[in-house]
Backbone and ligand atoms as CSV (ligand in chain L), in Angstrom:
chain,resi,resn,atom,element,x,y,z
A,1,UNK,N,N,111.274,135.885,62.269
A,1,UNK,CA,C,109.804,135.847,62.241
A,1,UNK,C,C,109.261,137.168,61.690
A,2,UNK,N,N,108.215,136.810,60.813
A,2,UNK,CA,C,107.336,138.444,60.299
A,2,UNK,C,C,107.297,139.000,62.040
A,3,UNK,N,N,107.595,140.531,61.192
A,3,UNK,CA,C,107.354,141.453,62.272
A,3,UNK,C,C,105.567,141.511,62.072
A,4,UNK,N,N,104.921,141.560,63.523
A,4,UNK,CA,C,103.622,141.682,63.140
A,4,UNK,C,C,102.844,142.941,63.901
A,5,UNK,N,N,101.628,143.242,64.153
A,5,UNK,CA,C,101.442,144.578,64.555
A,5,UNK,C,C,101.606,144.400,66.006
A,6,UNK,N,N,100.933,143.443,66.565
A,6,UNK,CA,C,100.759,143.035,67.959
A,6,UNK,C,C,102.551,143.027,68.549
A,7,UNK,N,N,103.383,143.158,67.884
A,7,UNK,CA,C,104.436,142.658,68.102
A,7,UNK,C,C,105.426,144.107,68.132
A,8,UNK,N,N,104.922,144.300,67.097
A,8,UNK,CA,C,105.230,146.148,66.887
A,8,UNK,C,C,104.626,147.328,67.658
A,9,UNK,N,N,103.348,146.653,68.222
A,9,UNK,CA,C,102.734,147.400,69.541
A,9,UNK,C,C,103.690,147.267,71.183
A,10,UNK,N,N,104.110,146.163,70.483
A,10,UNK,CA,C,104.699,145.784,72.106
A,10,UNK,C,C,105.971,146.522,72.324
A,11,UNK,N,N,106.949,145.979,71.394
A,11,UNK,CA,C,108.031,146.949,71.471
A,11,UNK,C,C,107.905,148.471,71.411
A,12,UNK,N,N,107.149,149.225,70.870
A,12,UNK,CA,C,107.240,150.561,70.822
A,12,UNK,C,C,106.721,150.903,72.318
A,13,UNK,N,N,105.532,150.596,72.909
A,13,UNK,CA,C,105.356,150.519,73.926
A,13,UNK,C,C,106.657,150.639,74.736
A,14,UNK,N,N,107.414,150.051,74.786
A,14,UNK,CA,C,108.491,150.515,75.786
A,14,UNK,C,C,109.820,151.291,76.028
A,15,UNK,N,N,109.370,152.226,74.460
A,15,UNK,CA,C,110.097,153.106,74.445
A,15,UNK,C,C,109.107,154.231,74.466
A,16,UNK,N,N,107.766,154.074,74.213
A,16,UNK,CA,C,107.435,155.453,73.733
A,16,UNK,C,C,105.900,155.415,74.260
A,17,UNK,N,N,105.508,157.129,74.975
A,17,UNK,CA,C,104.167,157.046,75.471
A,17,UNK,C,C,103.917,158.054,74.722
A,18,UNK,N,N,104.491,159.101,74.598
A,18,UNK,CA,C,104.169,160.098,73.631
A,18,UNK,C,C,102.731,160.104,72.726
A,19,UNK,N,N,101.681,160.524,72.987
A,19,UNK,CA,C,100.739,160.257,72.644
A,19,UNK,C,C,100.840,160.953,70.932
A,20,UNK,N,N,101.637,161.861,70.796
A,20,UNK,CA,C,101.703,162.460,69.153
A,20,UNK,C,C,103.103,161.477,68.725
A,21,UNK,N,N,102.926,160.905,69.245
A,21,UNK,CA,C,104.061,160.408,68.399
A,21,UNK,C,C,103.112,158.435,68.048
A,22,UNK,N,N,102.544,158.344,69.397
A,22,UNK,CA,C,101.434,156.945,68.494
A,22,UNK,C,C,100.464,157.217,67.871
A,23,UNK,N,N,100.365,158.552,67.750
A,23,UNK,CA,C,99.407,159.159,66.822
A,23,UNK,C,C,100.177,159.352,65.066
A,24,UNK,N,N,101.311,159.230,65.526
A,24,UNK,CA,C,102.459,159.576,64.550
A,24,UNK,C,C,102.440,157.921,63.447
A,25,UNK,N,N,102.538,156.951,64.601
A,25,UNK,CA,C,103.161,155.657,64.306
A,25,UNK,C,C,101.842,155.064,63.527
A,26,UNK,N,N,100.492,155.812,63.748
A,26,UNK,CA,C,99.250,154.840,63.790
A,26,UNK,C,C,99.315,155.581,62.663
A,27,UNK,N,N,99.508,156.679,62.042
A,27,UNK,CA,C,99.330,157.123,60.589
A,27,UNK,C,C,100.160,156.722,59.592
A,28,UNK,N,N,101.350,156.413,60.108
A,28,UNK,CA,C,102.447,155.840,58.977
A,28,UNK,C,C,102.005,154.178,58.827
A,29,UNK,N,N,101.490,153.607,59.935
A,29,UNK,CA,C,100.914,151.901,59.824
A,29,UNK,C,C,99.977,152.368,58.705
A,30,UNK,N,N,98.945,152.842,58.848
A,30,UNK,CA,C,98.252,153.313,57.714
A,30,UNK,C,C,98.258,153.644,56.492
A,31,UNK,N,N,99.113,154.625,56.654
A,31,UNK,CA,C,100.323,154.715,55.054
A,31,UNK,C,C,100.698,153.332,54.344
A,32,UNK,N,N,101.424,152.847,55.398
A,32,UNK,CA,C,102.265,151.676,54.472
A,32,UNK,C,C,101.724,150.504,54.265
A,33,UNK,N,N,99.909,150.298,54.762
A,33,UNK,CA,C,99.425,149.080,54.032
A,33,UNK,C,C,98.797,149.248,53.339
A,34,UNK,N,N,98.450,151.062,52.983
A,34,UNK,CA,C,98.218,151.452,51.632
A,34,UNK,C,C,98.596,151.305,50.411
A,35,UNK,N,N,100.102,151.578,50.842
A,35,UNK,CA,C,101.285,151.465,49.916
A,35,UNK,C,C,101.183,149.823,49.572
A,36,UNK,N,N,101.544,149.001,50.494
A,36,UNK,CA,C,101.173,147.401,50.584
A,36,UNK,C,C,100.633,146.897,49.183
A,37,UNK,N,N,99.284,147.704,49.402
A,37,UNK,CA,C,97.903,146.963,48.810
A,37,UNK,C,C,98.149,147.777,47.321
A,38,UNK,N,N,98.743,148.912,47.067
A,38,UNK,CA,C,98.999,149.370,45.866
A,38,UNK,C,C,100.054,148.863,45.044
A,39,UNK,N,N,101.195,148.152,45.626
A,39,UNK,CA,C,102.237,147.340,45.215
A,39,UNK,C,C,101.587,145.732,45.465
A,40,UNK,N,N,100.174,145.537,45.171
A,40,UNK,CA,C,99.596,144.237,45.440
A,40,UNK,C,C,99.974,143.244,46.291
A,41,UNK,N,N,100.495,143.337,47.132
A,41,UNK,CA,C,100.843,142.804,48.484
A,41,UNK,C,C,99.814,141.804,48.740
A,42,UNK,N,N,100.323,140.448,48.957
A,42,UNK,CA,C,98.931,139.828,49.707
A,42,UNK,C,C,98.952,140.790,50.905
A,43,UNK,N,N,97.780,140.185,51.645
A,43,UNK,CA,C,97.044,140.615,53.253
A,43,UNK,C,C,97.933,140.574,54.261
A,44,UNK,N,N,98.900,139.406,54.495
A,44,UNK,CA,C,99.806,139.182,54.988
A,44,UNK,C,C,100.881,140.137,55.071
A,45,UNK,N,N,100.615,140.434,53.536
A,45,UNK,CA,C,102.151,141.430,53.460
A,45,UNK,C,C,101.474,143.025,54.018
A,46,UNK,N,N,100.308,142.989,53.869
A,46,UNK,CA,C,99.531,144.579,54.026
A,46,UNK,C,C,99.831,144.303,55.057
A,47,UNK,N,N,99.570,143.748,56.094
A,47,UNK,CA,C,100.098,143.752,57.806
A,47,UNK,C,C,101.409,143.795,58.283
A,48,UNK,N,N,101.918,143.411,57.256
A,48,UNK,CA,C,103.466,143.099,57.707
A,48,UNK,C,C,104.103,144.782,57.528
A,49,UNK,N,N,103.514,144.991,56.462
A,49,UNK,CA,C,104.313,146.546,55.727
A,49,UNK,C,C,103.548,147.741,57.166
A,50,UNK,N,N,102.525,147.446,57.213
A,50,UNK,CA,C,101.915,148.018,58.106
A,50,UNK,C,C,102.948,148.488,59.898
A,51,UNK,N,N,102.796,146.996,60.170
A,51,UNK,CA,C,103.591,146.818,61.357
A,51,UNK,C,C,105.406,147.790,61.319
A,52,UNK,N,N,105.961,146.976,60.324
A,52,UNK,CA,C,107.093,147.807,60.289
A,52,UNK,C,C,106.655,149.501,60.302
A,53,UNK,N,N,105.607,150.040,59.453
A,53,UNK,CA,C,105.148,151.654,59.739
A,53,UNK,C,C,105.321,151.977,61.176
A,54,UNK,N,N,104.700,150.929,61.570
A,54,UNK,CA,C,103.914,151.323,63.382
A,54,UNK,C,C,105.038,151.797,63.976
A,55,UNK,N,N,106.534,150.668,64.218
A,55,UNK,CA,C,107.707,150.680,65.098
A,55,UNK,C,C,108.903,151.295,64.200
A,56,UNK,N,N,108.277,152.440,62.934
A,56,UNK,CA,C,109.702,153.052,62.507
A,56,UNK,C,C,110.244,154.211,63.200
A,57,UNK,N,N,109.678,154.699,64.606
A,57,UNK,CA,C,110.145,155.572,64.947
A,57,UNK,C,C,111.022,155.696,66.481
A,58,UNK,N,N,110.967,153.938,66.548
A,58,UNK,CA,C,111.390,153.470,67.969
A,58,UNK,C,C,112.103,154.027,68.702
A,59,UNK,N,N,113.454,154.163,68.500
A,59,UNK,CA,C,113.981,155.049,69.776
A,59,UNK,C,C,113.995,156.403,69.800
A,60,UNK,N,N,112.726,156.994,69.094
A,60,UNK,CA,C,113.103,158.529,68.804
A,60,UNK,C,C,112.646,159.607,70.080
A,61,UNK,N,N,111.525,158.650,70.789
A,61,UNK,CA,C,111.179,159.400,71.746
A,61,UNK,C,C,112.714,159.253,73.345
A,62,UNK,N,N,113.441,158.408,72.815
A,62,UNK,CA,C,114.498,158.557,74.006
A,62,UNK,C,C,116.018,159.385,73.618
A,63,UNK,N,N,115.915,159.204,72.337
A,63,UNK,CA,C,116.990,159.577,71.499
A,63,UNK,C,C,116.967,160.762,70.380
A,64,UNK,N,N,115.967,161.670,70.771
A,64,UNK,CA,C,115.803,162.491,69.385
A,64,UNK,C,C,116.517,163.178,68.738
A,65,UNK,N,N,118.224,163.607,69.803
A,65,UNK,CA,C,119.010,163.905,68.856
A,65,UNK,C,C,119.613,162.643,68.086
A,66,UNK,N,N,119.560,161.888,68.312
A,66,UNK,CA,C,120.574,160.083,68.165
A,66,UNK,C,C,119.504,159.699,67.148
A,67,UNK,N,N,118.761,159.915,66.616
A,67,UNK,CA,C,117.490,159.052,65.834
A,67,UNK,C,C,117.874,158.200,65.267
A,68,UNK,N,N,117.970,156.867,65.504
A,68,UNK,CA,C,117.831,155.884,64.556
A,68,UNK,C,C,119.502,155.151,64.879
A,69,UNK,N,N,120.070,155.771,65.734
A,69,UNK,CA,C,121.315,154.984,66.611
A,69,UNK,C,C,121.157,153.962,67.292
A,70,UNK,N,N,120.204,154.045,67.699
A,70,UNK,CA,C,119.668,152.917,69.013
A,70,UNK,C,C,118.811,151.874,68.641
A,71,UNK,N,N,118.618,151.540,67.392
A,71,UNK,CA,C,117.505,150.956,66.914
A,71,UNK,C,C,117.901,149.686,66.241
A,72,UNK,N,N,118.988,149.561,65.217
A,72,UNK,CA,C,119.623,148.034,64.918
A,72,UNK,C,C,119.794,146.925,66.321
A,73,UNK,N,N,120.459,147.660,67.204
A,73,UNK,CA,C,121.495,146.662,67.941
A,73,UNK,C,C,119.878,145.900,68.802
A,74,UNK,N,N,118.828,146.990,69.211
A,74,UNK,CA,C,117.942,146.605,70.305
A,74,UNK,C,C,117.127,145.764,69.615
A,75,UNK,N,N,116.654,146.105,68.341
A,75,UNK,CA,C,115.626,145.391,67.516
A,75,UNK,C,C,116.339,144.155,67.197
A,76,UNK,N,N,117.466,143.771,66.796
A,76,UNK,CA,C,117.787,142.915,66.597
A,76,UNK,C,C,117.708,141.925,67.217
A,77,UNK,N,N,118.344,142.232,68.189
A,77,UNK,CA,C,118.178,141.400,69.938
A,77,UNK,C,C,117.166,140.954,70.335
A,78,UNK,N,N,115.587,142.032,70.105
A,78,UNK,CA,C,114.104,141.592,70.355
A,78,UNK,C,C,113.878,140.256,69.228
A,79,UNK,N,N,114.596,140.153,68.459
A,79,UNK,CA,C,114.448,139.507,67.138
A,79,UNK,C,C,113.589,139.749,66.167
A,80,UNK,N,N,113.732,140.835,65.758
A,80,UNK,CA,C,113.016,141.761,64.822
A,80,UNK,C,C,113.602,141.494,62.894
A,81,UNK,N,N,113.708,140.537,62.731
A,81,UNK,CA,C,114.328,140.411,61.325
A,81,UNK,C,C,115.250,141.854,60.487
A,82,UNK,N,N,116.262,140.797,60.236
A,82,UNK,CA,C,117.473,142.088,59.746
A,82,UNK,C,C,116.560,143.100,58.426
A,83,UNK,N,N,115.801,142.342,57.938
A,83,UNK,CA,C,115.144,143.366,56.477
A,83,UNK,C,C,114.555,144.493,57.047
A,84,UNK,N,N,113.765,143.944,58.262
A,84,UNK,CA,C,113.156,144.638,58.761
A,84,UNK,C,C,113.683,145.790,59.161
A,85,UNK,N,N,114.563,145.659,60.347
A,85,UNK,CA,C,115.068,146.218,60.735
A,85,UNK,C,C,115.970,147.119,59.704
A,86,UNK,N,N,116.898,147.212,58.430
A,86,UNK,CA,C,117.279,147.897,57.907
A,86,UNK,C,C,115.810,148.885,56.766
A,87,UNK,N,N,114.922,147.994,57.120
A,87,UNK,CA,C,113.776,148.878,56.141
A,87,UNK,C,C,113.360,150.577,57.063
A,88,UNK,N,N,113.527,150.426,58.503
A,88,UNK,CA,C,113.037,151.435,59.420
A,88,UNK,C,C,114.521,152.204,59.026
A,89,UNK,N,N,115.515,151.379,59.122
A,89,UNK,CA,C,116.993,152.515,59.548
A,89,UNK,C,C,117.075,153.372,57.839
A,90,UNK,N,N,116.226,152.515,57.332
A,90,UNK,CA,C,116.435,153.447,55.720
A,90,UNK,C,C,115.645,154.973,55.630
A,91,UNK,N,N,114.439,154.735,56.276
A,91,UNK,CA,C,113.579,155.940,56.776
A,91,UNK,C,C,114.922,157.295,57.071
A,92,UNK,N,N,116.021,156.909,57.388
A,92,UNK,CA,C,116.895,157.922,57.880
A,92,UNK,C,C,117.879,158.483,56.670
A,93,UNK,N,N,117.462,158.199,55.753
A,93,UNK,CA,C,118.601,158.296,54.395
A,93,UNK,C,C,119.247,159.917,54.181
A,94,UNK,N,N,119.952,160.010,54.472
A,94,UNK,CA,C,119.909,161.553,54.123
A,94,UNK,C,C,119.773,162.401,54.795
A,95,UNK,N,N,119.265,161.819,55.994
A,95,UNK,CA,C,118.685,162.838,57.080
A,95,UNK,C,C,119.424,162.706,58.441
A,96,UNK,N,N,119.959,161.222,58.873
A,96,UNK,CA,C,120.737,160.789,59.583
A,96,UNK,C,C,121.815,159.372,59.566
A,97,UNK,N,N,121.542,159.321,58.200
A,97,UNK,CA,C,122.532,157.872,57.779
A,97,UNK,C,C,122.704,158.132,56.351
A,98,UNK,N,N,123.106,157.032,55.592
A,98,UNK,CA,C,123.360,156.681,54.403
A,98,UNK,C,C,122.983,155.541,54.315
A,99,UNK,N,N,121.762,155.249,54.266
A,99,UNK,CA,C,121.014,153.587,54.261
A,99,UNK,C,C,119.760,154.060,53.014
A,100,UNK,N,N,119.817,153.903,51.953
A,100,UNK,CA,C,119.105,154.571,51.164
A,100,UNK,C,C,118.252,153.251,50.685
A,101,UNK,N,N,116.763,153.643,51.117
A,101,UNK,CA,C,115.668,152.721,50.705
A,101,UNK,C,C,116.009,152.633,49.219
A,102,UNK,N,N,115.494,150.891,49.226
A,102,UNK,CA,C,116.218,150.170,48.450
A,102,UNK,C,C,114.643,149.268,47.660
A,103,UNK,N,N,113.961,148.587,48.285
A,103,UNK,CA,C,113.179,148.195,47.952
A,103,UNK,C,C,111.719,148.672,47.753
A,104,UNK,N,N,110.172,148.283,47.730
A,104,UNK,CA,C,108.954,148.856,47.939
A,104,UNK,C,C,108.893,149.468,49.082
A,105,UNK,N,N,108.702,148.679,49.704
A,105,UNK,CA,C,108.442,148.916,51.295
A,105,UNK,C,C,109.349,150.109,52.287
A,106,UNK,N,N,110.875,149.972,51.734
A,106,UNK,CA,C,111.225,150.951,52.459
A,106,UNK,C,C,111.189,152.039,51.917
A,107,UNK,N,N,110.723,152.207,50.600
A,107,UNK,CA,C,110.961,153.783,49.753
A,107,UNK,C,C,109.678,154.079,50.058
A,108,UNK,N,N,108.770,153.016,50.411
A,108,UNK,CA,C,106.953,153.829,51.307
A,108,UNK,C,C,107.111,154.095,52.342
A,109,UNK,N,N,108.018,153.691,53.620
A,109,UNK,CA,C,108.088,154.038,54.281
A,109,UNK,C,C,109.123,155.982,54.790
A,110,UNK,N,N,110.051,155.952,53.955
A,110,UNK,CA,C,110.413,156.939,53.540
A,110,UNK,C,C,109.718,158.039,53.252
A,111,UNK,N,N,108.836,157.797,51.795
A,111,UNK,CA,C,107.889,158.857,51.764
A,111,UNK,C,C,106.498,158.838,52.787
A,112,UNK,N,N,105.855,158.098,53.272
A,112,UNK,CA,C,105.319,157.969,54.368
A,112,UNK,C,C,105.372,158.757,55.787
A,113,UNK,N,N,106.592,159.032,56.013
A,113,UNK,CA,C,107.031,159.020,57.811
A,113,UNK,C,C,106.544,160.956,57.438
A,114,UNK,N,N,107.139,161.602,56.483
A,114,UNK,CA,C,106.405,163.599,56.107
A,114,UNK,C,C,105.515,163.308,55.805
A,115,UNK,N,N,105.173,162.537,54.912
A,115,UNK,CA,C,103.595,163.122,54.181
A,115,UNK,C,C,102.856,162.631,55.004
A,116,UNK,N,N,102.733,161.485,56.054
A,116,UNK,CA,C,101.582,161.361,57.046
A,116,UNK,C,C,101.249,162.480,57.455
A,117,UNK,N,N,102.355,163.220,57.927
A,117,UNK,CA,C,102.319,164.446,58.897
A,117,UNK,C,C,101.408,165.765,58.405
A,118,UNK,N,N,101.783,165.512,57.154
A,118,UNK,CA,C,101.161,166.674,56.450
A,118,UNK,C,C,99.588,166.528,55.927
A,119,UNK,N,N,99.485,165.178,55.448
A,119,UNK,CA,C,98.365,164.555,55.219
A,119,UNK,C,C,97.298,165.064,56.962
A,120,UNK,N,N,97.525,164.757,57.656
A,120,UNK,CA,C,97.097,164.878,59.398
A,120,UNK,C,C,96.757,165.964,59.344
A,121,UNK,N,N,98.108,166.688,59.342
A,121,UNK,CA,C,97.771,168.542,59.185
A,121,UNK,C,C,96.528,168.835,59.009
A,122,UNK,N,N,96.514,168.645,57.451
A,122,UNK,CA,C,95.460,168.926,56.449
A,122,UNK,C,C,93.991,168.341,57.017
A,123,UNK,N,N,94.205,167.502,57.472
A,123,UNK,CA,C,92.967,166.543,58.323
A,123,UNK,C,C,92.234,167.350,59.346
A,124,UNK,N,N,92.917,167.927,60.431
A,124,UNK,CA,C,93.007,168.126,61.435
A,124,UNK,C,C,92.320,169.501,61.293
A,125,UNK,N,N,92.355,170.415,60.342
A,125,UNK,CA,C,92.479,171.965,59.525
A,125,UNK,C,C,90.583,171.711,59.229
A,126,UNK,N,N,90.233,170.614,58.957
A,126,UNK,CA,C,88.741,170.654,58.836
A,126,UNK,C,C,88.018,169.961,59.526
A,127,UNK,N,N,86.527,170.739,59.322
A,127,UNK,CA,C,85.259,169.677,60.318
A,127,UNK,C,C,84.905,168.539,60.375
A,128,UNK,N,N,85.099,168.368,58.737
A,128,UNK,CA,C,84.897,166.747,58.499
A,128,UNK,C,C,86.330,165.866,58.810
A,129,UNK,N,N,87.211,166.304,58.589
A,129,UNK,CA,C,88.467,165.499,59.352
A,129,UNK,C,C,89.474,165.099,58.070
A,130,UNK,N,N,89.522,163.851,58.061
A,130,UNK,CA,C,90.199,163.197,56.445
A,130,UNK,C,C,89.352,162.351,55.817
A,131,UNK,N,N,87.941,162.485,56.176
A,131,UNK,CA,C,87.223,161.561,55.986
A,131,UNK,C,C,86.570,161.814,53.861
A,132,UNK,N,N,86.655,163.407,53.551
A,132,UNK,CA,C,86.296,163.654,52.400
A,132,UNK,C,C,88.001,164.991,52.424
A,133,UNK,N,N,88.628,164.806,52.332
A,133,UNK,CA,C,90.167,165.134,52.071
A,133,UNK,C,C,90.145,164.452,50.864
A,134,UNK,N,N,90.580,165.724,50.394
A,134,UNK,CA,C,91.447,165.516,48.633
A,134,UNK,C,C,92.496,165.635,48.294
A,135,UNK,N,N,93.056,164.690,47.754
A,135,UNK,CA,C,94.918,164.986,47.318
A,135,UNK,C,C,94.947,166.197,47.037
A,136,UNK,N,N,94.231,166.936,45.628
A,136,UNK,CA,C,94.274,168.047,45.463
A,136,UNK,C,C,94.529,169.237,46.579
A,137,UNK,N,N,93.715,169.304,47.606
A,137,UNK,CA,C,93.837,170.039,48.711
A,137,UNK,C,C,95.106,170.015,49.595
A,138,UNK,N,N,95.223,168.431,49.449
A,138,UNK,CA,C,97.178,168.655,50.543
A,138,UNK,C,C,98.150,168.757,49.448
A,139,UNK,N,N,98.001,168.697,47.879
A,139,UNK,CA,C,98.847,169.216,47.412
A,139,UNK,C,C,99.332,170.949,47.463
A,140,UNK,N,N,98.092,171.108,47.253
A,140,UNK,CA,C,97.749,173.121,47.280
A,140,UNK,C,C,98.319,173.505,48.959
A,141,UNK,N,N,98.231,172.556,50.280
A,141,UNK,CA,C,98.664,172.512,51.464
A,141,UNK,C,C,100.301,172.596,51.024
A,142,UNK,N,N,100.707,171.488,50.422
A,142,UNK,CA,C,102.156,171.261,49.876
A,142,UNK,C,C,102.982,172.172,49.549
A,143,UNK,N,N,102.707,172.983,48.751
A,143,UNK,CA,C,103.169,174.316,48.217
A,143,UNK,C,C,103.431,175.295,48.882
A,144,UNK,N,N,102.452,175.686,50.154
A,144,UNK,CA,C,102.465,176.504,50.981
A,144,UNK,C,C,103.308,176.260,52.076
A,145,UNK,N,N,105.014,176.555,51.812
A,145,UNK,CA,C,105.405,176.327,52.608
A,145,UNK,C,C,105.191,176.163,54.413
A,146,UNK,N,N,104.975,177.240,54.716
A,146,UNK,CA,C,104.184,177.312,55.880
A,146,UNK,C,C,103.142,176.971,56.912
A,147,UNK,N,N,102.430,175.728,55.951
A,147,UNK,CA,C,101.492,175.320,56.626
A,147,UNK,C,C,102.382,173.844,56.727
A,148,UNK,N,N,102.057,173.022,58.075
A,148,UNK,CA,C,103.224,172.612,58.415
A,148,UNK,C,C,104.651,172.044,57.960
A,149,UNK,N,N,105.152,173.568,58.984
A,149,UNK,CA,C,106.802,173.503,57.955
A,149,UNK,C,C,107.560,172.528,58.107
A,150,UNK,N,N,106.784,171.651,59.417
A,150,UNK,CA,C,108.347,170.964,60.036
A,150,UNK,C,C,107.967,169.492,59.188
A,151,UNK,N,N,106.851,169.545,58.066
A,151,UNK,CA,C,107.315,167.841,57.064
A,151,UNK,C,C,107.814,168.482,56.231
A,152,UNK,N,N,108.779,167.896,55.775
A,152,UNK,CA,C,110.003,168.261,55.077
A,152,UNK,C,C,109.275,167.797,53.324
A,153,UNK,N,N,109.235,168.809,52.640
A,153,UNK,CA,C,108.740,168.557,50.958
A,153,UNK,C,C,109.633,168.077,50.455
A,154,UNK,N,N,110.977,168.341,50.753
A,154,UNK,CA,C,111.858,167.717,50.185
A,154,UNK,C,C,112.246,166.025,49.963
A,155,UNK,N,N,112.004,165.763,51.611
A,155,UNK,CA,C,111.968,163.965,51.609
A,155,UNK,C,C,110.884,163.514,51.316
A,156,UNK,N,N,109.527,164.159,51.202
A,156,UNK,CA,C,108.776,163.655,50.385
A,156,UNK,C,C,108.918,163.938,48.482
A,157,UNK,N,N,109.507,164.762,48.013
A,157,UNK,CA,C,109.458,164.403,46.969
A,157,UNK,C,C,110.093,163.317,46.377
A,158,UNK,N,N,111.493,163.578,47.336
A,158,UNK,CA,C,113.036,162.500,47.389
A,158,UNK,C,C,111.991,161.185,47.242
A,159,UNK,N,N,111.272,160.808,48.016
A,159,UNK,CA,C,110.688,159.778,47.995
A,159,UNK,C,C,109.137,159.477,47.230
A,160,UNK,N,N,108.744,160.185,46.364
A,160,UNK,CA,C,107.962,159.793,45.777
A,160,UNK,C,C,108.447,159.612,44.088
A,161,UNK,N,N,110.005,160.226,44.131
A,161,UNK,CA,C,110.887,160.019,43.250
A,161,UNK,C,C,111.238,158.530,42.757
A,162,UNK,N,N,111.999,158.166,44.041
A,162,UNK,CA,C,112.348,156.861,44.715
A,162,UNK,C,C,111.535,155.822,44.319
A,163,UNK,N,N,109.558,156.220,44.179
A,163,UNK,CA,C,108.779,154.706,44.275
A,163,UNK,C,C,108.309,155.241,42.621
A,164,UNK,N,N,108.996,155.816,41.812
A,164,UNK,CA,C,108.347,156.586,40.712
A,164,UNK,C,C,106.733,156.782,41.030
A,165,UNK,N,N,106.227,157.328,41.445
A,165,UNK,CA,C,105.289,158.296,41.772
A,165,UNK,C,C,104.832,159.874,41.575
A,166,UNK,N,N,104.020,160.050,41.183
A,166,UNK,CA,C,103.832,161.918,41.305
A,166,UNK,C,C,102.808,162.095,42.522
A,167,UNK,N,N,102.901,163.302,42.909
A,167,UNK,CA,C,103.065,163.645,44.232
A,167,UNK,C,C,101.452,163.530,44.462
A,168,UNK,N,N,100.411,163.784,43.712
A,168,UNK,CA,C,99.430,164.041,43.873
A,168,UNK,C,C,99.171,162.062,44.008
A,169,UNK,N,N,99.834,161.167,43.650
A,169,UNK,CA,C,98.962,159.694,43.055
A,169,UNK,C,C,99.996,159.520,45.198
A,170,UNK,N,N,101.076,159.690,45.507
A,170,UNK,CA,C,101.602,159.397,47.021
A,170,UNK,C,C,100.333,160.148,48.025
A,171,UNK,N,N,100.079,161.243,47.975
A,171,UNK,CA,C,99.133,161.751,48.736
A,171,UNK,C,C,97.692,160.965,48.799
A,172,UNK,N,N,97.272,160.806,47.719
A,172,UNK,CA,C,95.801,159.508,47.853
A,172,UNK,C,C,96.207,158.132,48.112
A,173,UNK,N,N,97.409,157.509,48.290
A,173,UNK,CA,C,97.588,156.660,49.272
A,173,UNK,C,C,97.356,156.691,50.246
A,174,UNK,N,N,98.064,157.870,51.056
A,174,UNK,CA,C,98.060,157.872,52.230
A,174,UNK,C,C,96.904,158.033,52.876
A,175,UNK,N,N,95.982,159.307,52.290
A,175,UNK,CA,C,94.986,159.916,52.450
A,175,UNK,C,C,94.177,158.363,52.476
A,176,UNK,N,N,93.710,157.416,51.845
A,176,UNK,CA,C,93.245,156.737,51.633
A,176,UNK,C,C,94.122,155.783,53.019
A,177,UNK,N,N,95.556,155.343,53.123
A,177,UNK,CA,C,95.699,154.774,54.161
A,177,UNK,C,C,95.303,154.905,55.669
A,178,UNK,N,N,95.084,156.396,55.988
A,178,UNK,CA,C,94.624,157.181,57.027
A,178,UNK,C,C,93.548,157.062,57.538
A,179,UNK,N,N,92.711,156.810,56.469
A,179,UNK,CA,C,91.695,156.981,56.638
A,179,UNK,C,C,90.423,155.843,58.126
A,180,UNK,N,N,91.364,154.696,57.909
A,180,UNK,CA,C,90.087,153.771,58.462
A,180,UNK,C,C,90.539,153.955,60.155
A,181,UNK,N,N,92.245,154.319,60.468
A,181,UNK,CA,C,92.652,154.963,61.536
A,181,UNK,C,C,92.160,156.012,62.485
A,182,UNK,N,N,91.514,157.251,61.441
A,182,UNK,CA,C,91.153,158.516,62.048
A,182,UNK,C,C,90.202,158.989,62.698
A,183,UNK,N,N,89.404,158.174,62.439
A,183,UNK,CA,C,88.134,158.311,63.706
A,183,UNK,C,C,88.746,157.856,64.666
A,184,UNK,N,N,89.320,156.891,65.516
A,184,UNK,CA,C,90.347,156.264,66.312
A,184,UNK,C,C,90.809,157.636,67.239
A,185,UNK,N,N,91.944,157.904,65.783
A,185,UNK,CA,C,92.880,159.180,66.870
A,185,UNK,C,C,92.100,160.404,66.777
A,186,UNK,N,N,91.123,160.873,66.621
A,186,UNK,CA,C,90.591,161.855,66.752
A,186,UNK,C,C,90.012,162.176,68.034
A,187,UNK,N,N,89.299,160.851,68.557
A,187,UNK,CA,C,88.336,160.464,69.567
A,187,UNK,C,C,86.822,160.870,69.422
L,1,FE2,FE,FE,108.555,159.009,61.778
């Protein structure tokens, strides 16, 4: 069965309360029905790509040295479809497996899971929020190593490589995916 959001709410739910980390999950859902709707996705599929965003980080809040160990055998079992399920374990390419996104969806989700983070950053850094955020600006963020170090530039370039993309056209996805989310997690 399509993985769906309501469905992807449920399961993460019972691994994870971590409030930065569904703050984490609600920006990458965002991301990837960006991505969705830019790879012309029907609506269906914008939700679907979405949902898989939401639950790619499932067992990380129990397992954070193990990331992405615990996640085939349980999802499967919930009956989470095998695509599916290998589209999240691809998120780990390089970093904790050899499952190297293969299709749309998982090479957005890939570049997705850093650049949300950084995209947020950048959000978070002003008054107005991400609401008038410019690629330009989290690119010039990008460069500067230092401003947050811990999204990795590297798996985002790896992956904006991956969906042939340049870095500035991946950042106004997201920025643009983020967006209808962030009043939400801001409060
Ligand atoms: Fe993630």
């Amino acid at each position: 069965m399509t993985l769906t959001i309501e469905r992807a709410k449920e399961l993460l739910a019972t691994t994870t309360n971590d409030p930065h980390l569904v703050v984490h999950a609600t920006n990458v859902r965002g991301c990837m029905e960006a991505f969705a709707r830019r790879f012309a996705q029907p609506p269906a599929e914008v939700a679907h790509w979405g949902a898989v965003g939401f639950l790619h980080d499932y067992d990380y809040q129990r397992f954070p040295a193990e990331h992405l160990a615990h996640t085939e055998k349980e999802l499967l079992a919930e009956g989470v479809d095998a695509a599916d399920v290998r589209a999240i374990l691809s998120h780990g390419w390089m970093l904790v497996n050899d499952v190297k996104p293969e299709t749309d969806l998982e090479k957005s989700l890939y570049t997705a899971d850093e650049l949300s983070g950084l995209v947020w950053a950048a959000a978070l850094m002003r008054p107005t929020g991400i609401s008038d955020l410019e690629p330009k600006s989290v690119v010039k963020k990008f460069k500067d190593r230092k401003f947050a170090a811990k999204c990795s530039r590297e798996v985002i370039l790896r992956g904006a490589e991956l969906l042939g993309m340049d870095l500035a056209d991946v950042v106004a996805v997201c920025i643009d995916g983020m967006k209808p989310y962030a009043a939400a997690l801001l409060g």
